[in-house]
C-alpha positions in Angstrom: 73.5 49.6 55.7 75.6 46.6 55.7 76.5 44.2 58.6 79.7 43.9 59.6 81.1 40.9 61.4 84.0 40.9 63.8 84.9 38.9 66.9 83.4 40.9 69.1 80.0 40.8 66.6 80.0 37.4 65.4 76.6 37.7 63.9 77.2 40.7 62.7 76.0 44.8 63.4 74.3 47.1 60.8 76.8 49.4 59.8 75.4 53.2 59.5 78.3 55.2 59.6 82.1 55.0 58.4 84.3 57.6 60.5 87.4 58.6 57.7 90.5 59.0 59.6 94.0 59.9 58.9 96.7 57.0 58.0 98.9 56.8 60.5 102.4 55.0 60.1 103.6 53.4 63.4 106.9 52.3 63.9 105.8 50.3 67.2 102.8 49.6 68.1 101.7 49.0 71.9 98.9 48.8 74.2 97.7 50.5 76.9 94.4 50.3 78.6 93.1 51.8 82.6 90.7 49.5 83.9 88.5 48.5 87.2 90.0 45.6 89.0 88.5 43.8 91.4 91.9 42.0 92.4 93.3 45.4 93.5 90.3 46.9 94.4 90.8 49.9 92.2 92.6 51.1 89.2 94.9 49.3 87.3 96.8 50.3 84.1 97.9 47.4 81.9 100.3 48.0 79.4 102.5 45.7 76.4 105.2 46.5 73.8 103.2 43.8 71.8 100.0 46.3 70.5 97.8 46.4 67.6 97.0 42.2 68.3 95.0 40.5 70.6 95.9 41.5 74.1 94.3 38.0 75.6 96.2 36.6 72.7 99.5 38.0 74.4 98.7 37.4 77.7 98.4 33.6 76.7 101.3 33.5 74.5 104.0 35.9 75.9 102.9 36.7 79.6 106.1 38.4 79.8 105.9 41.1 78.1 102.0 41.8 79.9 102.7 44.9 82.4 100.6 45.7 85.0 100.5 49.1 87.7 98.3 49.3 90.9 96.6 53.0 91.0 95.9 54.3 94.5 92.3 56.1 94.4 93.3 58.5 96.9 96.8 59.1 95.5 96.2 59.1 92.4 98.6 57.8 89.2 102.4 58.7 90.2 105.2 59.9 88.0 107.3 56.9 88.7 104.1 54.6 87.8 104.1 56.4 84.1 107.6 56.0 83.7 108.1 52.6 84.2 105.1 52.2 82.0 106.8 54.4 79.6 109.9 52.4 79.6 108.3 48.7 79.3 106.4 50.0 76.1 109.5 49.6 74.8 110.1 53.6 74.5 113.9 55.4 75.4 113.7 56.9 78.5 114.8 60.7 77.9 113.2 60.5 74.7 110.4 62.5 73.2 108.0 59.3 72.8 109.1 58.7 76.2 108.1 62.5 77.5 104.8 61.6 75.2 103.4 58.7 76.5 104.1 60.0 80.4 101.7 62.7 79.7 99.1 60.6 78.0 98.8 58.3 80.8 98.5 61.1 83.3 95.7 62.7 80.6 94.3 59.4 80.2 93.8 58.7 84.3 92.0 62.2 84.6 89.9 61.1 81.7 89.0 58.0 83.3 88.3 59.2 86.7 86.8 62.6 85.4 84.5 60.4 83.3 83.7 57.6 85.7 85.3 55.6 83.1 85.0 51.6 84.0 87.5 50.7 81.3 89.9 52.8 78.7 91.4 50.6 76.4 94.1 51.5 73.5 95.0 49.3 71.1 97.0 50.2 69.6 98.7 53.4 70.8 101.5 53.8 68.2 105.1 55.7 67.8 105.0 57.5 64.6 108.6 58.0 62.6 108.9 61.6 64.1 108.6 60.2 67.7 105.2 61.4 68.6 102.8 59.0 70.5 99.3 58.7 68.7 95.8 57.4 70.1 95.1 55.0 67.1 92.1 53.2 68.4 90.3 52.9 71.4 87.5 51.5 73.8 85.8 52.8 76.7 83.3 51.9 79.1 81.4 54.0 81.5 79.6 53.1 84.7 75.9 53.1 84.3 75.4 54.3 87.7 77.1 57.3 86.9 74.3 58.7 84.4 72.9 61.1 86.2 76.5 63.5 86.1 77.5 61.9 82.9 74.7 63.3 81.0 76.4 64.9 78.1 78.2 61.3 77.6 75.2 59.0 77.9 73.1 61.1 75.3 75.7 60.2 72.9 74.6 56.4 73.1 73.4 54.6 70.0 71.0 52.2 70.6 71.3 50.8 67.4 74.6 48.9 67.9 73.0 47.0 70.7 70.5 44.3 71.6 67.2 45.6 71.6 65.9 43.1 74.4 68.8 44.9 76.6 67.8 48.4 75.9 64.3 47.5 76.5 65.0 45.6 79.5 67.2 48.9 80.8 64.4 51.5 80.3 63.0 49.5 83.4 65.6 49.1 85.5 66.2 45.7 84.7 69.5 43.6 84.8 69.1 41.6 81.1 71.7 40.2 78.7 70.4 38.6 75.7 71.9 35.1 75.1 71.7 32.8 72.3 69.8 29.4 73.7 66.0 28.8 73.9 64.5 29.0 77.4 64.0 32.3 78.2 64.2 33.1 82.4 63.3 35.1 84.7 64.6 35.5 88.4 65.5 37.7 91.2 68.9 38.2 92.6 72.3 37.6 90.3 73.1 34.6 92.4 70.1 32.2 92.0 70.0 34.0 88.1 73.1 32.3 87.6 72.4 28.9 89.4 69.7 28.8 87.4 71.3 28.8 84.2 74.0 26.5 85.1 71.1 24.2 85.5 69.3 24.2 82.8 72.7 23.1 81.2 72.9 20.8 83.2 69.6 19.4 82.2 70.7 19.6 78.3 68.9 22.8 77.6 70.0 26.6 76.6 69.4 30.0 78.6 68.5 32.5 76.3 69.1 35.3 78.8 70.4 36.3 81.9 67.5 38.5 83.7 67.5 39.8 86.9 64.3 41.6 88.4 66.6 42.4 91.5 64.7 42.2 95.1 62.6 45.5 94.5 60.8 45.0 91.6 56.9 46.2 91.0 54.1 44.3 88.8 55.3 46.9 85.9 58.9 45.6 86.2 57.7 42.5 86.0 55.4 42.7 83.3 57.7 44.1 81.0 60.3 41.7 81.6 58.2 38.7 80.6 56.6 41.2 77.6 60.9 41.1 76.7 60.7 37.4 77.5 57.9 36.3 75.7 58.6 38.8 72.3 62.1 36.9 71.9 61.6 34.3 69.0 64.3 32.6 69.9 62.4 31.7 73.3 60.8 28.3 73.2 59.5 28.2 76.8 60.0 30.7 79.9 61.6 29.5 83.3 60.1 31.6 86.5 62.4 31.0 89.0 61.6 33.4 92.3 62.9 32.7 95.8 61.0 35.5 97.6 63.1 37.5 100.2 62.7 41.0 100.0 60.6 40.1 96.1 57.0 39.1 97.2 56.1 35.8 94.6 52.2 37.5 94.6 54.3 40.9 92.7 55.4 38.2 90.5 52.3 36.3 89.5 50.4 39.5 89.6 52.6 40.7 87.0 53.0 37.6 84.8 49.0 37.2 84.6 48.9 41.2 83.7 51.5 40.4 81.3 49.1 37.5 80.1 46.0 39.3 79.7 47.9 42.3 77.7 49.7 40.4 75.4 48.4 36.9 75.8 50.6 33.8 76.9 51.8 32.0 73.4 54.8 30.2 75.3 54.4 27.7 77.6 55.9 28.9 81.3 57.5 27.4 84.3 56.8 28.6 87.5 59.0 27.6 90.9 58.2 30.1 93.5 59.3 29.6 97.4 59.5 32.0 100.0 57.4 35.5 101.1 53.4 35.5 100.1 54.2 31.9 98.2 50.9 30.4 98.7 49.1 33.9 97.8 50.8 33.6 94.8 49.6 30.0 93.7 46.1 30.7 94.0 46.6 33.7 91.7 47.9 31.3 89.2 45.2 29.0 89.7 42.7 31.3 89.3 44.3 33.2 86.6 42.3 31.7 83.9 46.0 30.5 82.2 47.6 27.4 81.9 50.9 27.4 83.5 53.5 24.7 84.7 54.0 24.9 88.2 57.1 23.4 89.6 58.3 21.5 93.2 62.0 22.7 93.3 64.4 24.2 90.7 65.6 20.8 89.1 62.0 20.0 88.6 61.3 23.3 86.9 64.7 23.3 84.7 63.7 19.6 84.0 60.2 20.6 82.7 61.7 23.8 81.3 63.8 21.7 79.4 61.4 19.5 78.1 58.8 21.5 77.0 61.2 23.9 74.9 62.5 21.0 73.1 59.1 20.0 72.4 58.2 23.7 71.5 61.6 23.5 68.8 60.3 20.3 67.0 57.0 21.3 66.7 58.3 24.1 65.4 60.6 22.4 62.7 57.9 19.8 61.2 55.2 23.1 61.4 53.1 21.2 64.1 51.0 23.1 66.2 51.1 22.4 70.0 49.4 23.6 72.9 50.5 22.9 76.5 48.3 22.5 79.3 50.4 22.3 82.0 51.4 19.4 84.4 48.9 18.3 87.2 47.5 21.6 87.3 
């Protein structure tokens, strides 16, 4: 019932269970880890005598002793690729550790293929006195896409170690990350979703999330994101941001005003539409009934995105009410 704070949880997770394990004692311990890489274009195993620290800590430090092994997909992870591993862990070839850790990397490359692993990490694996090689602690990620045959893995997930804007935002198929800054946004396409962040930056402000309807998204998509959007206390104001392509802007106002009229709009919002069914959209805005900020370009929406959630954060620090209603509207 308690939170606990680490690096990885700076602000700190409830704490509702305590796994008991057995004390292990490690005369080395090393890392190991089985990972994506885009460099490669497939697998790669990363491996250091230096365990049970930091491993970016390492790599900045001592690059040296950072070991790294391409896996062919179709070939699959080779004897001589485990033994050279073996051997820069730091382990006596012809030993038993040696033997040991061979077969836990060829174990640990069916796992993560089997598994449609994304990322095994072991940190640290440890040599025990009697020379076996232990497991001592571990991280894995899984590809999403691979749900549908990973069933019996994906039930295990808890929920309650995550953000709850992200789990909401994945029951609809939407890309979200939760953020810590105060102008909440929604756009379509990663690209222009990241553009768009770097510019309200720019203009002195915060993103408080990275959301991505993607180019296929229905009034219900979008009405639950901006529901996400609009529930986030730490949201000040809401940035729209839609170039329509293959995303229609008229999906996206019809789903903000439905949004609007179910939960009521107690944010001011920035709109910058361009593209497919544009003008369509602006007189459904218009003629919504709603006040919202519509904006030329994207510096003029980040500007006025920017502004208004500063506004919104004062007000909100002296207890002053405000309302906005909009700019030449």
């Amino acid at each position: 019932g308690e939170e606990l704070v680490t690096k990885q949880a700076p602000s700190g997770i409830v704490c509702n269970k305590v796994f008991l394990m057995e004390r292990m004692y490690m005369r080395n311990e090393m890392y190991l880890s089985i990972l994506m890489d885009r460099a490669s274009q497939g697998p790669l195993m990363v491996a250091s005598p230096k365990g049970g620290t930091s491993i970016e800590d390492v790599a900045a430090s001592n690059p040296e002793y950072i070991f790294t092994e391409p896996i062919d997909m179709m070939e699959g992870i080779q004897d001589e690729q485990c033994e050279r591993m073996a051997t820069n862990l730091g382990l006596e070839p012809g030993s038993p550790a040696h033997e040991k850790a061979i077969v836990l990397m060829k174990n640990l490359y069916k796992m993560f293929v089997g598994c449609d692993c994304t990322q095994v990490e072991i940190n640290p694996l440890a040599e025990t006195p009697d020379g076996d090689v232990v497991v001592c602690d571990a991280k894995v990620n899984f590809d999403d896409n691979a749900e549908y045959r990973q069933s019996s893995i994906f039930e295990r997930r808890d929920t309650t170690q995550e953000d709850s804007r992200e789990v909401e935002a994945s029951k609809y198929d939407l890309n979200y990350i939760g953020l810590d800054g105060t102008i909440g946004c929604m756009v379509n396409g990663a690209g222009l979703a990241m553009s768009t962040m770097d510019i309200i930056q720019l203009k002195g402000g915060s993103p408080a999330n990275f959301l991505d309807v993607g180019g296929g998204a229905n009034e219900q998509q979008v009405q639950k994101a901006f529901e996400i959007l609009d529930s986030d206390p730490r949201v000040k104001a809401i940035l729209v941001n839609i170039f329509g392509g293959i995303m229609r802007c008229d999906v996206i106002a019809t789903g903000i005003i439905n949004a609007a009229k179910e939960i009521g709009i107690s944010k001011p919002i920035v709109i910058r539409l361009q593209g497919t069914n544009v003008n369509e959209a602006k007189t459904l805005i218009e003629g919504c009934g709603f006040r919202m900020i519509l904006a030329d370009d994207l510096e003029d929406a980040a500007v006025k995105a920017v502004g208004v959630a500063e506004i919104a954060s004062q007000a909100e620090k002296i207890q002053v009410g405000v309302k906005f209603e909009g700019f030449n509207l």
